[in-house]
Every structure is written in C-alpha cells, then in structure tokens.
N, C-alpha and C positions, 0 to 999 in steps of 0.2 A: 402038256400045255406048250405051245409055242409064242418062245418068246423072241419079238423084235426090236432093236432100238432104233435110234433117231436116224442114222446114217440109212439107214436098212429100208425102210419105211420112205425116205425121201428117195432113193434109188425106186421103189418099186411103184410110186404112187405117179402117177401118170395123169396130165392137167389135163387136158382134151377129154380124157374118158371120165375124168371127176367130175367136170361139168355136165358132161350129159347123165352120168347118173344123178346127179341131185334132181335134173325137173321131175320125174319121178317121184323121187324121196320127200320134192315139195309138196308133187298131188297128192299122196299118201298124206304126208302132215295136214291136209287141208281137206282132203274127205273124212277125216278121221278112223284113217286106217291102221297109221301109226300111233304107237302107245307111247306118248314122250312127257313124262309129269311134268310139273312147275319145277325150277330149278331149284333147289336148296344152295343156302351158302353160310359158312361160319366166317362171321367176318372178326377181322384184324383192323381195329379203329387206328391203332398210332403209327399200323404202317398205309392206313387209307386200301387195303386188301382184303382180299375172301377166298375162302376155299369151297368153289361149288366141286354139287355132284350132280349129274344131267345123265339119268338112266333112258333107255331109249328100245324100242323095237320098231322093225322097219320089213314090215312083211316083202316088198318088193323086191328086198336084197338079202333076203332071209338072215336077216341081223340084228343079233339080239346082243344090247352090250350097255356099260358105262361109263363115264367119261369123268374122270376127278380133275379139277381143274383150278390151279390158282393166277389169281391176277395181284401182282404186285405192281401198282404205276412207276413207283420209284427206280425199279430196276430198271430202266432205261440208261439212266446215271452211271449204273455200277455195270454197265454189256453184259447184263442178265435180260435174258426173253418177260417182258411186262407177261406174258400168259407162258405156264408151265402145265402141264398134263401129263396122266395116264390114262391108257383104254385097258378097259378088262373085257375079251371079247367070250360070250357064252353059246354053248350047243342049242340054238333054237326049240331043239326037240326034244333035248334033253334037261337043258339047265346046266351042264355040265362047264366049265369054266375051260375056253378052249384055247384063250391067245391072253398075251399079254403084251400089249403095244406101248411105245413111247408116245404120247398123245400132241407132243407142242407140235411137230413138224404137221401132223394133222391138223389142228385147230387153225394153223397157218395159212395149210393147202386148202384147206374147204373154207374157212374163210371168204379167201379173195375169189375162188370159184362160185363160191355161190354171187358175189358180185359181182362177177362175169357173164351170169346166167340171167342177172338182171339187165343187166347191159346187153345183152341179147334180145331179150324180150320189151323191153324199154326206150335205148338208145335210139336216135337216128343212125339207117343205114350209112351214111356217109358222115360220120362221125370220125376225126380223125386228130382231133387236139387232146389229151388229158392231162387232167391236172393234176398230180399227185402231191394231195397233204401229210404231212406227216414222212418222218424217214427210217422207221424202223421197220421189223420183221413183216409187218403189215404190208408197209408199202411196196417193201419185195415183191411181196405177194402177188398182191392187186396188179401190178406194172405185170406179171409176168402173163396174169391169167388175162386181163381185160384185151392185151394183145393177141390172143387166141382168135378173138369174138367179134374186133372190131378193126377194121386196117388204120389204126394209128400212126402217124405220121410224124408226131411229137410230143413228145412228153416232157413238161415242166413240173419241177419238184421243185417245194416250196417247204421249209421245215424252220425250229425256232433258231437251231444249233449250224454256220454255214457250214462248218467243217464237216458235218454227218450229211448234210445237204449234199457238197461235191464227193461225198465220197460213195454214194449211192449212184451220182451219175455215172463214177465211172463204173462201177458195177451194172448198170443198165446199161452201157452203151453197146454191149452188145447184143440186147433183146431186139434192137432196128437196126436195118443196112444203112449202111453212110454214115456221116459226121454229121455230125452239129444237130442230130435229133434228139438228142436227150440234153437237159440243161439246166442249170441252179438256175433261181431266180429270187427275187430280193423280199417278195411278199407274196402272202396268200392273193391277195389281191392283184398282183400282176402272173400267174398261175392262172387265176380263175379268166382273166378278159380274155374273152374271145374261145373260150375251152369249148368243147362239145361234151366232155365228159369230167366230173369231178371225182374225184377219187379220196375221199376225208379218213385218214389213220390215225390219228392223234387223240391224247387223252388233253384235250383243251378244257379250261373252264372257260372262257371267252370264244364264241361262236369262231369258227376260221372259214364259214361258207358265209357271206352275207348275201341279200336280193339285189342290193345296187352293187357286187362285184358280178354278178354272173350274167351271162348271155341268154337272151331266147333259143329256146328250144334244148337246152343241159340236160343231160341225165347226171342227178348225182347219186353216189355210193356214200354210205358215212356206216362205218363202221367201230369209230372210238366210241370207251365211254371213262364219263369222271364222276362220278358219284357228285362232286362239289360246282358243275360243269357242264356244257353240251359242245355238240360243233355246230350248229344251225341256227340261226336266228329264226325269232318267231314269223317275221314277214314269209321269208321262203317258205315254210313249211306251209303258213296260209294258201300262199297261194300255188304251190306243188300239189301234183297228182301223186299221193303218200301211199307207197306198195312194202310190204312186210314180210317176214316168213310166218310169222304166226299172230293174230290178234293178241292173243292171250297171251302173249311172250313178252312182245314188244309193249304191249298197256300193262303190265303186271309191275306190282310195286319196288322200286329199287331193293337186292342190288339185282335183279332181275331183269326190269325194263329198262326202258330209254327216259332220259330227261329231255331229251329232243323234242319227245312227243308229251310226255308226260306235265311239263312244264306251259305249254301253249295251254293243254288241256284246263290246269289249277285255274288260268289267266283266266279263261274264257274265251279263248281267242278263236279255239277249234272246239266240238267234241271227238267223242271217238270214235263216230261215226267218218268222220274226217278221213280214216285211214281207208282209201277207195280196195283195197285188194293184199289179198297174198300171192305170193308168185305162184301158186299151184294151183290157184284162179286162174292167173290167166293163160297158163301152161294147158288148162282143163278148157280154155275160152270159156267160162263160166262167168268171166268178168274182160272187157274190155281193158286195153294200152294207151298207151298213145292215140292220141285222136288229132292231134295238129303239131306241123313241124316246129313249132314257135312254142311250145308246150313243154315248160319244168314238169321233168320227173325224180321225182326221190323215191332212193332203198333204204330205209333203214334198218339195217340188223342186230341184232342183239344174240345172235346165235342160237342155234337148237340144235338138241340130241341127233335129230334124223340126216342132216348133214355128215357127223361124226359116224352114226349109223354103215353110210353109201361110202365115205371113204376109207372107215376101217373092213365092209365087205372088199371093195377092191385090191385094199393092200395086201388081206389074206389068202383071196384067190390066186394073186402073184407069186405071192410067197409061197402054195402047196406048189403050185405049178412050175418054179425055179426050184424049191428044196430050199429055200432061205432059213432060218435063223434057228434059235436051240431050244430041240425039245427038252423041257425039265416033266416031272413027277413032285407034285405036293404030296407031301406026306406028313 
C-alpha cells in the first residue's frame, strides 16, 4: 500500500489537469455511471460536527475509493483546517486496498476546481472581478483555481476577521501581476458591487450573498455550509439559474444537503424542480447555460465522492510515475 501525506499530495496534484478531469467525473455522476452512495455522517452536536464517509467508484478514472471526512466549524478559531480527511484508495479489479492518502489537501483542491469548472461553463467570458467571501482554506482555494478559468483582473476579499482578511491578500498577491489587484475590503457587500464572479466560503448562518448586493449577469460559487445557517438569501436563489453536482446530494436531508436550497424549498418559495441542472448536463449539453448576459447564475456544492474519485486518480498516477511516497504491508 502506498502511502502519501498532505505535503506529497499538494506537490503532485496539479489544478489545470483537476479541473478538466472532474467534467468527466461530473458526466459520469450524472448518467449514472458512477457509484457514489448517500453520504453517511456521525455527528458531534456540542462541537456543531460530523464525521462523514463518502465511498465512491468512478469508472472514467478507473477509481475506486473512500473518503472519511470530518467538519469541525469551530476550528477555524483554533488554525485547524474546518474539513480534515483520509482517502483510502482500492484495486478496482481487485478490491485490494492500494494507497492511502491524506484527504484535506484534496477536499481543498477539488473543492475550488470543481468551482472553477463551474465558472467555466456558467461565467461570462469576460468576467474579470471576484469576489472572495470567506478567508480560509477555501478561499485559497477558489482564488487559486477560478483564476485558471477566467482572466481576472481583481480580486476583493471580504471576510468577518480583518486581520485574516489582509492576510490572505498578501498571500494572493501573487496569483495576479501588478499591485493593487488583490485587496481587503470592509464588507460582503462592497466585495460583491460590481463583481462578475462570487466566490462564497464561509460557514455563515446570515446570508453573505444578498440579491440587492449583486450585479447582473454574477455567476456565483457558494460552497460553505452551517448546519444552523446558509450563504444565500431566498431572493437570489428565486431568481438564479440553480446548477448542482448532484440532485440527490444537494436536496438530501441535512447534514448532507444544502439549507440554501433546502430552506427556500420548506418556504415554498421554490420547488425542486427549481434546480435547472448538474454540471454533467451541461458538460453532456443535455441541458442548456447561460442564456443572457444579465443572467444570475448559481453553483451550489455540497460535495461528492466522484470529485475525490478524479483527484485521488491523478494524484496516484503521479506518484507511480515519480516513485513518491512509502510503500508499507498490512499485516
């Protein structure tokens, strides 16, 4: 068994090529090619936490594996990673238990690629403002991958804490050439005017996207969740063109799904028919994008195995291919 850690894993895993393996990995998820159960999670009430498991096969990437995954909000507080992981990677053809991965640096990297891959297929081509909510591990993320995808020109980062806030830009300030492109700003709401893209990380219980802060024609990303909380006001979601990774993921009952969506739904505001697509729709064109420049678009994720799937196959192909990390023997 080959085992890699966190270091090892961020060295080998390569954004450009994670994005394009997930469209793939989406259409797979969405013809039902891939075998990706509901997610299980043993939750932790007094720390507001869970410890899912999210087993997965991914024929496209001949990946077969599981993903143990906990979410503590709180650590944020304490400069512990809110999502920690393990991948345990299996012999497709055998069953045989073949890699054992550090999972958080993944869950990171596909994360914000898969948001990236939305922003591809979603965005305006000349999209060039984002807005980055939230200032953790996430938004690293997101900032790094969504500038793969879209020639950004600026980025505003908007977060609760201002100190985490500047201290991210300067850590960003070298994702773009020149000065003054990257830059704190005082609220979600001066972030969002004028953005072409939103970018939402944060575990909020009080919306941080509203409809009267955002611009015609936004594509946004939301990727937080609060079990007690959303990032989205019910307005925008009314009226966004709502694209998913999975129906069944994203509407599945907490701590699984979204309250983003879930919540409009209890109201009556939307049904669930509301959700126009999954990205592997429209990667398949089975379902139409964007249809007018002035046209909100919303991603919302909730995460799935077949992401983890594409990025834990790449990171292994690397790794045979370099001789990376240590083989052990269960015994």
């Amino acid at each position: 068994m080959r085992v890699l850690g966190r270091s090892q894993v961020e060295a080998l895993l390569d954004v450009d090529a994670l994005i394009d393996a997930l469209a793939p990995a989406m259409v797979d998820l969405s013809a039902g090619r891939a075998s990706v159960p509901d997610r299980v999670a043993a939750l932790v009430p007094e720390r507001d936490g869970f410890l899912a498991a999210m087993p997965g096969f991914l024929p496209s990437a001949g990946a077969l594996m599981t993903k143990l995954v906990s979410l503590f909000p709180h650590n944020d507080a304490a400069r512990l990673p809110t999502h920690q992981a393990l991948i345990v990677a299996f012999d497709p053809d055998t069953g045989q238990p073949a890699a054992l991965l550090d999972g958080t640096a993944i869950t990171a990297a596909r994360t914000g690629a898969c948001s990236a891959l939305s922003v591809r297929l979603l965005a305006r081509e000349d999209a060039t403002v984002l807005a980055l909510l939230g200032t953790g591990v996430q938004a690293r993320s997101h900032a790094r991958a969504i500038c793969r995808v879209r020639p950004i020109r600026e980025i505003r980062v908007a977060g609760r804490d201002a100190g985490k806030a500047a201290d991210l830009v300067g850590e960003l300030s070298a994702v773009l050439e020149g000065e003054g492109r990257v830059r704190a700003v005082s609220s979600y709401a001066e972030a969002l005017d004028g953005a072409d893209i939103a970018a939402a990380t944060t575990h909020a219980v009080e919306p941080v996207i509203r409809r009267s802060w955002l611009t015609p024609g936004v594509h946004i990303t939301s990727v937080g969740y609060n079990p007690a909380g959303r990032e989205i006001d019910d307005a925008t979601v009314v009226e966004a063109l709502v694209c998913v990774e999975s129906r069944q993921a994203a509407l599945a009952p907490l701590p699984a799904g979204s309250n983003d969506l879930l919540m409009p739904i209890r109201d009556g505001l939307i049904t669930a028919d509301h959700v126009h697509a999954e990205l592997g729709e429209l990667i398949s064109g089975s379902r139409p994008g964007r249809t007018a420049p002035d046209q909100i678009t919303l991603y919302k994720s909730v995460g799935v195995a077949v992401q983890d799937a594409a990025a834990t196959a790449l990171v292994l192909a690397a790794a045979r291919m370099q001789s990376l990390g240590e083989e052990i023997t269960l015994r």
